[in-house]
Backbone as JSON Lines, residues from 0, in Angstrom:
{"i":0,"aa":"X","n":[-225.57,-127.79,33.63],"ca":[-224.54,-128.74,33.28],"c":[-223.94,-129.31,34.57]}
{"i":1,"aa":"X","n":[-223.86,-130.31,34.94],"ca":[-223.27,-130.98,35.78],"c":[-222.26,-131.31,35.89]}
{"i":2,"aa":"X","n":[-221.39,-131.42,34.38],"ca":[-219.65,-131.88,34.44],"c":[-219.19,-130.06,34.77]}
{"i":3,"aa":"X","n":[-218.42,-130.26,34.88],"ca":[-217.61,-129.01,35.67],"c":[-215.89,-129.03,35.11]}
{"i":4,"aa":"X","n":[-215.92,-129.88,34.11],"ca":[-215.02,-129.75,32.96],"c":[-214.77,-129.61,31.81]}
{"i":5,"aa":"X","n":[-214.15,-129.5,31.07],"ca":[-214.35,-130.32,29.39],"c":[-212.92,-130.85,29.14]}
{"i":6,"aa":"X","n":[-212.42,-131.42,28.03],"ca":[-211.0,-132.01,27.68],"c":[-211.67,-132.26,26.1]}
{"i":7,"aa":"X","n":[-210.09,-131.52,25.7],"ca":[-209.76,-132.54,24.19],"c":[-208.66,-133.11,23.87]}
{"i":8,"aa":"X","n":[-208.46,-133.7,22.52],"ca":[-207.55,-134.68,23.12],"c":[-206.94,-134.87,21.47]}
{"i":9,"aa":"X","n":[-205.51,-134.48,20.96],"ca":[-205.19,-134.39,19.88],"c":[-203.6,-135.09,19.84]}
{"i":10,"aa":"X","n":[-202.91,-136.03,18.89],"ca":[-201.95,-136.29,18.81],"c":[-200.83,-135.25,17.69]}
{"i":11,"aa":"X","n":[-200.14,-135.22,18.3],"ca":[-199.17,-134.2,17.95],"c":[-197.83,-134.9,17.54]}
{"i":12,"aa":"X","n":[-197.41,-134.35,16.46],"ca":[-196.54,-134.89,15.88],"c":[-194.83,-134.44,16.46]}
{"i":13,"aa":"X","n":[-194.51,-134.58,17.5],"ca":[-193.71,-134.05,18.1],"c":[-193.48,-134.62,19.56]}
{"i":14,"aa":"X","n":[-192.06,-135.04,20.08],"ca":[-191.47,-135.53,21.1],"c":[-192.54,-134.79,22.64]}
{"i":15,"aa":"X","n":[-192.88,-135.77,23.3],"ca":[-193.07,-134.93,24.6],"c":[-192.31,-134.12,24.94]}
{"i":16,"aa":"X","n":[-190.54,-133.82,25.37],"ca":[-190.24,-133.16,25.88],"c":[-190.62,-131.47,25.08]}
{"i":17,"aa":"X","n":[-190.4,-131.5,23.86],"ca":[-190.41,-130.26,23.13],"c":[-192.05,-129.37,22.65]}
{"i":18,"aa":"X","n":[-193.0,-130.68,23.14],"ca":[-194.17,-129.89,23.72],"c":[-194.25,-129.48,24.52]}
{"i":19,"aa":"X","n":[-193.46,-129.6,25.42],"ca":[-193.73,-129.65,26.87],"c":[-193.02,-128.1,27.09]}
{"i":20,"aa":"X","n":[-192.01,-128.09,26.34],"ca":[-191.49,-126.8,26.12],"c":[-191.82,-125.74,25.48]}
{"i":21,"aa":"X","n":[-192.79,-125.92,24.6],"ca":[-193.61,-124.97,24.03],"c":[-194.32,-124.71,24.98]}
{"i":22,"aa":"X","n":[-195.2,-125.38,26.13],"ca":[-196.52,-125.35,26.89],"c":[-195.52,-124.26,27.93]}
{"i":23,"aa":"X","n":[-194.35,-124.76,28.25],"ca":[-193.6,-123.89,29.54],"c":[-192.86,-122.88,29.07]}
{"i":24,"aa":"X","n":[-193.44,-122.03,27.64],"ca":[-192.85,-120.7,27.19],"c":[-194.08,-119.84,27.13]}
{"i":25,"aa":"X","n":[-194.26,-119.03,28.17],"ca":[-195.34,-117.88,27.79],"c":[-195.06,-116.97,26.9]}
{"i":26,"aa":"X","n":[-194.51,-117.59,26.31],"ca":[-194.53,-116.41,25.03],"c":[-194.55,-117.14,23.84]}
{"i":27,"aa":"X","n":[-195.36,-118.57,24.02],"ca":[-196.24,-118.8,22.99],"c":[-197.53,-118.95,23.23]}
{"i":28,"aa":"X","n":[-198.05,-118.68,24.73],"ca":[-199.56,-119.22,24.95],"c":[-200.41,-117.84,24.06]}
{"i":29,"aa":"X","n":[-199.82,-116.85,23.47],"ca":[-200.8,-115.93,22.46],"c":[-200.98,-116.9,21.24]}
{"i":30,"aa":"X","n":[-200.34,-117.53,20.54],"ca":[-200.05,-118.24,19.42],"c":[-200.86,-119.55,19.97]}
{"i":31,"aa":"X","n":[-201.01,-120.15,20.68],"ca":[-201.61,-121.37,21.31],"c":[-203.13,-121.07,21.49]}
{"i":32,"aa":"X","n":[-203.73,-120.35,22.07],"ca":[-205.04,-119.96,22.48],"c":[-206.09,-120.31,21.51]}
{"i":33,"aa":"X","n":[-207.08,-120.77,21.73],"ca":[-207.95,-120.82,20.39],"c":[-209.04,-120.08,20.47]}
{"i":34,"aa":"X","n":[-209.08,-118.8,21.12],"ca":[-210.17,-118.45,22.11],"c":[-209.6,-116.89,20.67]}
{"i":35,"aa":"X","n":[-208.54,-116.15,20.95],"ca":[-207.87,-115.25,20.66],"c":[-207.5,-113.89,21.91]}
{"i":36,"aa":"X","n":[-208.35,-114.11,22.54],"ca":[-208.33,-113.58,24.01],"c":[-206.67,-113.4,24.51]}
{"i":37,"aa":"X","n":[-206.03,-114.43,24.56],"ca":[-204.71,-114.2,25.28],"c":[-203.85,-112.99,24.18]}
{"i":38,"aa":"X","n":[-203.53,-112.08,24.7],"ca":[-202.36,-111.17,23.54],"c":[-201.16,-111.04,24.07]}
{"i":39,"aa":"X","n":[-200.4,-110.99,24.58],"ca":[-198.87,-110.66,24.86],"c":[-198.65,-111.78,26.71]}
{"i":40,"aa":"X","n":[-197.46,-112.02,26.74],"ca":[-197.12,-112.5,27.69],"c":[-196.61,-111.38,28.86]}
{"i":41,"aa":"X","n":[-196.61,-110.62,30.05],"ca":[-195.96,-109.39,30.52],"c":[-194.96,-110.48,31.22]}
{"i":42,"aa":"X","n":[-194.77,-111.8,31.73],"ca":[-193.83,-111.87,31.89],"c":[-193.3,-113.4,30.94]}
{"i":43,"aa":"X","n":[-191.77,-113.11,30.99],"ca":[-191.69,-114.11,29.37],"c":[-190.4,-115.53,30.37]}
{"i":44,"aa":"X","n":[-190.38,-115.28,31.44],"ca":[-189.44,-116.66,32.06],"c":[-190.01,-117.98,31.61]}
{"i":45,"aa":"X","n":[-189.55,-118.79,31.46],"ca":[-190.22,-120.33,31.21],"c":[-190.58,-121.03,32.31]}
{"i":46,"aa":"X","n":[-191.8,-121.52,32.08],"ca":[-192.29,-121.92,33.68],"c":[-191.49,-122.92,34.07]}
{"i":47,"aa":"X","n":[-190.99,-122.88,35.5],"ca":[-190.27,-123.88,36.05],"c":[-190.61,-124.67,37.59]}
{"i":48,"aa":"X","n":[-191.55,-123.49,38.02],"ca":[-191.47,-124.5,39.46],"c":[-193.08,-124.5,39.51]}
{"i":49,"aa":"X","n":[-193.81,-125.25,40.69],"ca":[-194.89,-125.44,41.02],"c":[-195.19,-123.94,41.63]}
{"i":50,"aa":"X","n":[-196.13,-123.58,41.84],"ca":[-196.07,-121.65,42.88],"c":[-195.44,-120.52,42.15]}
{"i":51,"aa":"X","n":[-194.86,-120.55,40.46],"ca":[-194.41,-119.82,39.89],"c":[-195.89,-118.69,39.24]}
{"i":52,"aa":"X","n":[-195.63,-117.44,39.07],"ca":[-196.31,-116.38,38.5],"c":[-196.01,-116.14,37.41]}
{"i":53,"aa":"X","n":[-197.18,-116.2,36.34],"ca":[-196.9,-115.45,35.04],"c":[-198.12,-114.58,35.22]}
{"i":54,"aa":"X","n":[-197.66,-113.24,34.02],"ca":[-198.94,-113.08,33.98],"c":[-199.06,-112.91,32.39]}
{"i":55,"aa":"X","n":[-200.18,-112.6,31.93],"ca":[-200.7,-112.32,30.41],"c":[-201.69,-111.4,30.21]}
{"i":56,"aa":"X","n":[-201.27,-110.43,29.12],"ca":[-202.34,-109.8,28.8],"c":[-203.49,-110.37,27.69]}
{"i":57,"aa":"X","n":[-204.58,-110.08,28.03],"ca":[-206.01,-110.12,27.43],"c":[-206.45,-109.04,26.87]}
{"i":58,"aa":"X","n":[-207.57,-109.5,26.2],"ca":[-208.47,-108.94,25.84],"c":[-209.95,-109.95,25.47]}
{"i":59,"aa":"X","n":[-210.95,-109.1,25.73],"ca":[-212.1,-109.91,25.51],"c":[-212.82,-108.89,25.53]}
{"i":60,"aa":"X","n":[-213.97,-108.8,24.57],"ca":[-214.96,-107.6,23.91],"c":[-216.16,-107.78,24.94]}
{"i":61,"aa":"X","n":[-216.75,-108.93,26.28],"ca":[-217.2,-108.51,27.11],"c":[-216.52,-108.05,28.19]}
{"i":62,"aa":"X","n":[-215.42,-108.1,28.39],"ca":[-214.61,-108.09,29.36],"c":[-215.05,-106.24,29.93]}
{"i":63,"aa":"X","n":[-215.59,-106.07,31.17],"ca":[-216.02,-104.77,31.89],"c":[-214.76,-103.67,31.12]}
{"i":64,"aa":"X","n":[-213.34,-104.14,30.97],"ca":[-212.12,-102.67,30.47],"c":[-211.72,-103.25,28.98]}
{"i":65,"aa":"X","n":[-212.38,-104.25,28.24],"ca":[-211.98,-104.88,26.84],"c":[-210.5,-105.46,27.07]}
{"i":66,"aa":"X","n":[-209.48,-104.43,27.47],"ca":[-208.0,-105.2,27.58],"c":[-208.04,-105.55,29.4]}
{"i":67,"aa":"X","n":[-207.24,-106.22,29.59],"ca":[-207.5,-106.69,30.88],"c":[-205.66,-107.69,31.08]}
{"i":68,"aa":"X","n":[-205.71,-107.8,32.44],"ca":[-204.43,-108.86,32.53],"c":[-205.06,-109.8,33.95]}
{"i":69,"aa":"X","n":[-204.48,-110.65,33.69],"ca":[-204.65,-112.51,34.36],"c":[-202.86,-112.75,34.94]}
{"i":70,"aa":"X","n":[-203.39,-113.06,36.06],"ca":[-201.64,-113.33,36.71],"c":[-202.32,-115.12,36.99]}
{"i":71,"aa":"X","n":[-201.27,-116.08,36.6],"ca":[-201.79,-117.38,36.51],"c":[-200.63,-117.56,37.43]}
{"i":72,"aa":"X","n":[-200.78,-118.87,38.31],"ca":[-199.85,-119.36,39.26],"c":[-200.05,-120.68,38.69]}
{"i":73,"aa":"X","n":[-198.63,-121.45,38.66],"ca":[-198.71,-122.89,38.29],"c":[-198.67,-123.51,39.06]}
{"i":74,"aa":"X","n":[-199.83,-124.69,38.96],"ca":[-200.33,-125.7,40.06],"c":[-199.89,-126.94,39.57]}
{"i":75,"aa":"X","n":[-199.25,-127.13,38.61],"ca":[-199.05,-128.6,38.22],"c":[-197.55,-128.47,37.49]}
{"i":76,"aa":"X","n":[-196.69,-129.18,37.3],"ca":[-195.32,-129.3,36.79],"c":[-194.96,-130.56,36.97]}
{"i":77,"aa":"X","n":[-194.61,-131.4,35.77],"ca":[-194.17,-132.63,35.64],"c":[-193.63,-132.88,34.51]}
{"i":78,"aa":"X","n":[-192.57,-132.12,33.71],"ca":[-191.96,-131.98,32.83],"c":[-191.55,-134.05,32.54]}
{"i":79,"aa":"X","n":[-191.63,-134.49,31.12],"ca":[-192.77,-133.36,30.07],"c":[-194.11,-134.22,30.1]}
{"i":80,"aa":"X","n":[-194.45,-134.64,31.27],"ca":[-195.77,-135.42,31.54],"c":[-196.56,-134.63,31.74]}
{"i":81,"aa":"X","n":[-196.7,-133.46,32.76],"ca":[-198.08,-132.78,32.59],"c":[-197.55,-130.99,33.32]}
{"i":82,"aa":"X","n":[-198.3,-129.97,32.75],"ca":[-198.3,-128.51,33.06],"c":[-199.91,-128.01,33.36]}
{"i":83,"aa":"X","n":[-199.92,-127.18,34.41],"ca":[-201.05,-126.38,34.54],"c":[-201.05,-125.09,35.6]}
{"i":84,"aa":"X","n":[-202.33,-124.29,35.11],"ca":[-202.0,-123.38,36.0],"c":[-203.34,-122.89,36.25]}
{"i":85,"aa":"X","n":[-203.7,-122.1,37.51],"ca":[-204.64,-121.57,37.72],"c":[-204.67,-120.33,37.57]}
{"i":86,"aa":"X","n":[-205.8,-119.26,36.7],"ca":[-206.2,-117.99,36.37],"c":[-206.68,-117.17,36.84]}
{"i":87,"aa":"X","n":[-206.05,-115.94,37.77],"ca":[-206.67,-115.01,38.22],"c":[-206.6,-113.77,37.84]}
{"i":88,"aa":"X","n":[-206.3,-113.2,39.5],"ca":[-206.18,-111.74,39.36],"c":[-204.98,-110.92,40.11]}
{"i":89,"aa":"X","n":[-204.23,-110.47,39.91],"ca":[-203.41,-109.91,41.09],"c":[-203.7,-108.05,41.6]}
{"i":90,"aa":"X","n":[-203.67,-107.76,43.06],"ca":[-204.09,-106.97,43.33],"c":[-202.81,-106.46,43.25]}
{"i":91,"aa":"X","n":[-202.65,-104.46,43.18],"ca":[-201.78,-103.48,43.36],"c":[-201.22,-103.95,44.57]}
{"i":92,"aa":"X","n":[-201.46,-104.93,45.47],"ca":[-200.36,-105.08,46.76],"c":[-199.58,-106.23,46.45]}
{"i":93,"aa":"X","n":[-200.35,-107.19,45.56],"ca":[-199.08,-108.23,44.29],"c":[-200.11,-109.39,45.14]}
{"i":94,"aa":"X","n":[-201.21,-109.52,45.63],"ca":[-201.95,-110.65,46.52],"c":[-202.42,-111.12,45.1]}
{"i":95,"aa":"X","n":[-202.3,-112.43,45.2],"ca":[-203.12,-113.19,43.55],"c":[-204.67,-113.66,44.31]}
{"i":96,"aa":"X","n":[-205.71,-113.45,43.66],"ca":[-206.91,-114.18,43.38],"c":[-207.44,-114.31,42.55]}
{"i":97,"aa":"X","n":[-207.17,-116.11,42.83],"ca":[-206.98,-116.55,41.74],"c":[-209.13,-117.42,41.66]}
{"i":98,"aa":"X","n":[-209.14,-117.44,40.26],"ca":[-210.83,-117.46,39.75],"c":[-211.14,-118.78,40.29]}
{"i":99,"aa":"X","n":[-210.37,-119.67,40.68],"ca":[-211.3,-121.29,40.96],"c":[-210.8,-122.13,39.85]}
{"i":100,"aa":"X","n":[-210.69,-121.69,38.27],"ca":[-210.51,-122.52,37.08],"c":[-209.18,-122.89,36.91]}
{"i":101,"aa":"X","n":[-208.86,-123.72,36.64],"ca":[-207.03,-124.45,36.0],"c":[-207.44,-124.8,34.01]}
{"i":102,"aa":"X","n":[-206.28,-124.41,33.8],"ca":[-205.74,-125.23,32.42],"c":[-204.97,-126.49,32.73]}
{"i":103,"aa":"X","n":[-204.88,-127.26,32.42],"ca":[-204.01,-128.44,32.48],"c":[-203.63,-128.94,30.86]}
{"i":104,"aa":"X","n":[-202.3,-129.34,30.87],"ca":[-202.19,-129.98,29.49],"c":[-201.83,-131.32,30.35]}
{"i":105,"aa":"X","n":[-202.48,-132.83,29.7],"ca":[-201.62,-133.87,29.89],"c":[-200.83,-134.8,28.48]}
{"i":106,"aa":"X","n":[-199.46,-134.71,28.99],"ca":[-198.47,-134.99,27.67],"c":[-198.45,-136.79,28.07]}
{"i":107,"aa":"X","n":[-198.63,-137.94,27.06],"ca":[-198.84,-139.09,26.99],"c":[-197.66,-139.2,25.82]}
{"i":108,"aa":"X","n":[-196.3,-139.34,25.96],"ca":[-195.7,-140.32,24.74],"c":[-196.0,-141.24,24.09]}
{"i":109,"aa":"X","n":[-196.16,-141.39,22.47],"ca":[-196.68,-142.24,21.82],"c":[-195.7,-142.77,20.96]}
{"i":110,"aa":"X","n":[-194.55,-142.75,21.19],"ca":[-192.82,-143.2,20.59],"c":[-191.96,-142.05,20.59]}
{"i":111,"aa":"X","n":[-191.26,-142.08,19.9],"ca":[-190.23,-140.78,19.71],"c":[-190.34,-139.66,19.46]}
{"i":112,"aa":"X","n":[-191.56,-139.32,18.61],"ca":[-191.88,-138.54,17.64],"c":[-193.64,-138.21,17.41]}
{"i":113,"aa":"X","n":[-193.81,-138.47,18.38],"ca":[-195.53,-138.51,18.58],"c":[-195.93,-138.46,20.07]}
{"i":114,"aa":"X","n":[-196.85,-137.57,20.6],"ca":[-197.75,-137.19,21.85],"c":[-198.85,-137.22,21.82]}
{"i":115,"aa":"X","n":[-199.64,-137.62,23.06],"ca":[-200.9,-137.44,22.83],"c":[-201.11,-136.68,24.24]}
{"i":116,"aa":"X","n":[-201.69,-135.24,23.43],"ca":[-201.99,-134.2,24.23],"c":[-203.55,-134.12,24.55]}
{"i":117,"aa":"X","n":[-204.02,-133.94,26.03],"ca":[-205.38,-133.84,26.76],"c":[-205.31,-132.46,26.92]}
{"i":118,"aa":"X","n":[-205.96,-131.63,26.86],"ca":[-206.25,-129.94,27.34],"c":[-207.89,-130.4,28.13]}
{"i":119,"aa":"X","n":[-207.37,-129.94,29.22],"ca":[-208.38,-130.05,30.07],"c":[-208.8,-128.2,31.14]}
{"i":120,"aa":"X","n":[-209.96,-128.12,30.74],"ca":[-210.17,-126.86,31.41],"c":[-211.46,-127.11,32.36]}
{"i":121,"aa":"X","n":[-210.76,-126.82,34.06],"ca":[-212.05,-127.31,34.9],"c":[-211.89,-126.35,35.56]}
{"i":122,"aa":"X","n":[-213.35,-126.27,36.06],"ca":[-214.26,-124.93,36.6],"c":[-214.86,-125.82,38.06]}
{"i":123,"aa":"X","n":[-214.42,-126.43,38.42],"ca":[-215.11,-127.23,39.77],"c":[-214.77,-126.69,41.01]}
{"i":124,"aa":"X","n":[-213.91,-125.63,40.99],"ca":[-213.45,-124.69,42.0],"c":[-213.87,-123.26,41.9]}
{"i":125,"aa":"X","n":[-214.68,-123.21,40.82],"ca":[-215.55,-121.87,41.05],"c":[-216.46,-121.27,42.28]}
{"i":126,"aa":"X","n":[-215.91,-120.18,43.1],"ca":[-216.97,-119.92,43.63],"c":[-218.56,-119.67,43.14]}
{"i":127,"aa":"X","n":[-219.36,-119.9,44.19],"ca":[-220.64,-119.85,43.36],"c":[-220.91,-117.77,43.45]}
{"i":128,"aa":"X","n":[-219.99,-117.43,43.68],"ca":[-220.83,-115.68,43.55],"c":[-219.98,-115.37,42.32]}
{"i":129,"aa":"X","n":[-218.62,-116.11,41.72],"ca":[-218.54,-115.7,40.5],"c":[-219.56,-116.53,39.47]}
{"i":130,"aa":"X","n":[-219.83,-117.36,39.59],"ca":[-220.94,-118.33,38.5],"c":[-221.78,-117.16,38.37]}
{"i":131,"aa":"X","n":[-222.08,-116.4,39.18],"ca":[-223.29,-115.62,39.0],"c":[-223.35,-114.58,37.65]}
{"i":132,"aa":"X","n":[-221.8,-113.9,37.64],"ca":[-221.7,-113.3,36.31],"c":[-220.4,-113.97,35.16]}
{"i":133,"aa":"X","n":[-220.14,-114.86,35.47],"ca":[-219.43,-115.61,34.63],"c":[-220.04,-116.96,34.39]}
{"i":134,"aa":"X","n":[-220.08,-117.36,32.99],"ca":[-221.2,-118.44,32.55],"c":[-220.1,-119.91,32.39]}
{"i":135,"aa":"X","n":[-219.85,-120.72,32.39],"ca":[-218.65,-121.48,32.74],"c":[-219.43,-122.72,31.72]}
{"i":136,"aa":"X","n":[-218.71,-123.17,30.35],"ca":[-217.07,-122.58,30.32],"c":[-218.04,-121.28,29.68]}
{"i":137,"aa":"X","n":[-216.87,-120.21,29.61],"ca":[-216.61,-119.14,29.05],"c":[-216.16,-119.07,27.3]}
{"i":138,"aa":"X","n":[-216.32,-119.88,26.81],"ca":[-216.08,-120.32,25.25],"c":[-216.78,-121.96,24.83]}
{"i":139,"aa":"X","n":[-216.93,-121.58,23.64],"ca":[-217.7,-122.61,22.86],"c":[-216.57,-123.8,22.6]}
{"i":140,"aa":"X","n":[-217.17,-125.15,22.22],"ca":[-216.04,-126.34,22.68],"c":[-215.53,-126.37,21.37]}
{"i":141,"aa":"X","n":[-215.12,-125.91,20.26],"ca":[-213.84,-125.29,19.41],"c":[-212.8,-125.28,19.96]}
{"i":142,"aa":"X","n":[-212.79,-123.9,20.86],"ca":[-211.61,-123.52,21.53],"c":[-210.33,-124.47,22.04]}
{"i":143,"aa":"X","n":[-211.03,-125.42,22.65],"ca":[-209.81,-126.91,23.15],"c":[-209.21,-127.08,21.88]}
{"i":144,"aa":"X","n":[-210.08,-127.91,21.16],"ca":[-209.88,-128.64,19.87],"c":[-208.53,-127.52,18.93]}
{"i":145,"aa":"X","n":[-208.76,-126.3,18.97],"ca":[-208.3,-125.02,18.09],"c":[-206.96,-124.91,18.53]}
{"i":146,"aa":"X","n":[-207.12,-124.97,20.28],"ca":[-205.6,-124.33,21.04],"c":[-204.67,-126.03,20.76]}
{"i":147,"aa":"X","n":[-205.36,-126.89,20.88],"ca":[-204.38,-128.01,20.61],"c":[-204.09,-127.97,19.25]}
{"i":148,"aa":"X","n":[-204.61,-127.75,18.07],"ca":[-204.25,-127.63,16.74],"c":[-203.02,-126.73,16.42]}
{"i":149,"aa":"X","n":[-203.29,-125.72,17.27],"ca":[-202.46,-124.49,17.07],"c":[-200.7,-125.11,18.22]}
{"i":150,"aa":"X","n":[-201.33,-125.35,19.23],"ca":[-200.26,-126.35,19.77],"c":[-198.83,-126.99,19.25]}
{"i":151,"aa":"X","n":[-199.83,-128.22,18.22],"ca":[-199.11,-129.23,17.41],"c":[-198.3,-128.14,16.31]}
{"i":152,"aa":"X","n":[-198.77,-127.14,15.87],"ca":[-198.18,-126.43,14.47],"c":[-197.04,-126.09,15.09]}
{"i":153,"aa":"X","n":[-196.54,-125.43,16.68],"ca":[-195.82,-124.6,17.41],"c":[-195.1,-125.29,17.44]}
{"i":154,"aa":"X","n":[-195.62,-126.98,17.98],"ca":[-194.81,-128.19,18.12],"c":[-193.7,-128.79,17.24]}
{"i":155,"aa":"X","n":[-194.17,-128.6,15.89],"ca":[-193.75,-129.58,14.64],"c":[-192.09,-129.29,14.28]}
{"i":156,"aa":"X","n":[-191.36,-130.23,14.1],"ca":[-189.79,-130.15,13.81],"c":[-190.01,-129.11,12.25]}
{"i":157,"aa":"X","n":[-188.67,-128.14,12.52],"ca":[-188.85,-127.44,11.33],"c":[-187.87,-128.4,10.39]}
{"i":158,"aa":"X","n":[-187.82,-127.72,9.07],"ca":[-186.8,-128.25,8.18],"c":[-185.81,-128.45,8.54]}
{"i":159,"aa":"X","n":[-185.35,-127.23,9.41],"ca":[-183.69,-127.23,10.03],"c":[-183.47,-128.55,11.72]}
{"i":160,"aa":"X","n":[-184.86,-128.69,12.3],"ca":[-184.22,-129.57,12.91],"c":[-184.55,-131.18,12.2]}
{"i":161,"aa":"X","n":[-184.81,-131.3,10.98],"ca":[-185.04,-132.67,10.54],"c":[-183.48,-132.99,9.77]}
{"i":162,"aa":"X","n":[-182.88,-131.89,9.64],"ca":[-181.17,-132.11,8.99],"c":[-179.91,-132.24,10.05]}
{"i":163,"aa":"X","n":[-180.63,-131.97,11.13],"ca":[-179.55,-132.01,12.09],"c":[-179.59,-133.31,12.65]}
């Protein structure tokens, strides 16, 4: 494969800023994922700056320990135009290495009450000695399409804010 990305691309029924706020609460990216891989957030602050650390626990049934944790550093912040972050590893001395890959969401306002959300996942910073045992992407192209579906549901005004 030669592209070294993928993107999908779903309109969401909901204000940019308050997607944007769902995307900058790790403690909905378990509920967001379309993979099912992500399970608990270990840390739950709302992302705020560019160089900020979260991390998340995993799981994945090839994964060498099945449960596993990912410390992600955010590389992108442009509230509520665009969020991303890159996925690694952090060592017992707290050093992150991080895999080469980013998530990116890009948030496009489409009036008041409507977004059009891009999920873009690129692998063009992979070293080539991880390609060797990691197959890139790492999920079937569902997954975009699924985590933005699941997205928009997180997104949607409830009853109580359509009376206020």
């Amino acid at each position: 494969m030669d592209q070294e990305n993928v993107s999908a691309t779903l309109t969401v029924a909901a204000p940019a800023a308050r997607v944007f706020a769902v995307l900058a609460d790790p403690a909905t990216h378990a509920a967001i994922d379309g993979t099912g891989w992500v399970q608990e957030p270990a840390d739950r602050a709302p992302l705020t700056e560019v160089g900020q650390v979260f991390r998340m626990d995993m799981y994945h049934a090839k994964h060498p320990d099945g449960d596993y944790r990912v410390a992600n550093k955010v590389a992108v912040l442009d509230p509520p135009r665009a969020i991303g972050w890159l996925t690694g590893t952090e060592g017992e001395d707290g050093r992150l290495e991080l895999g080469g890959w980013i998530w990116r969401y890009d948030l496009t306002p489409l009036g008041p009450s409507e977004t059009e959300v891009t999920l873009t996942y690129d692998w063009s910073a992979v070293p080539r000695f991880r390609r060797e045992y990691i197959q890139f992407p790492p999920f079937g192209p569902e997954h975009l399409i699924n985590s933005l579906r699941h997205l928009a549901e997180l997104a949607a005004p409830t009853s109580a804010d359509r009376t206020t």
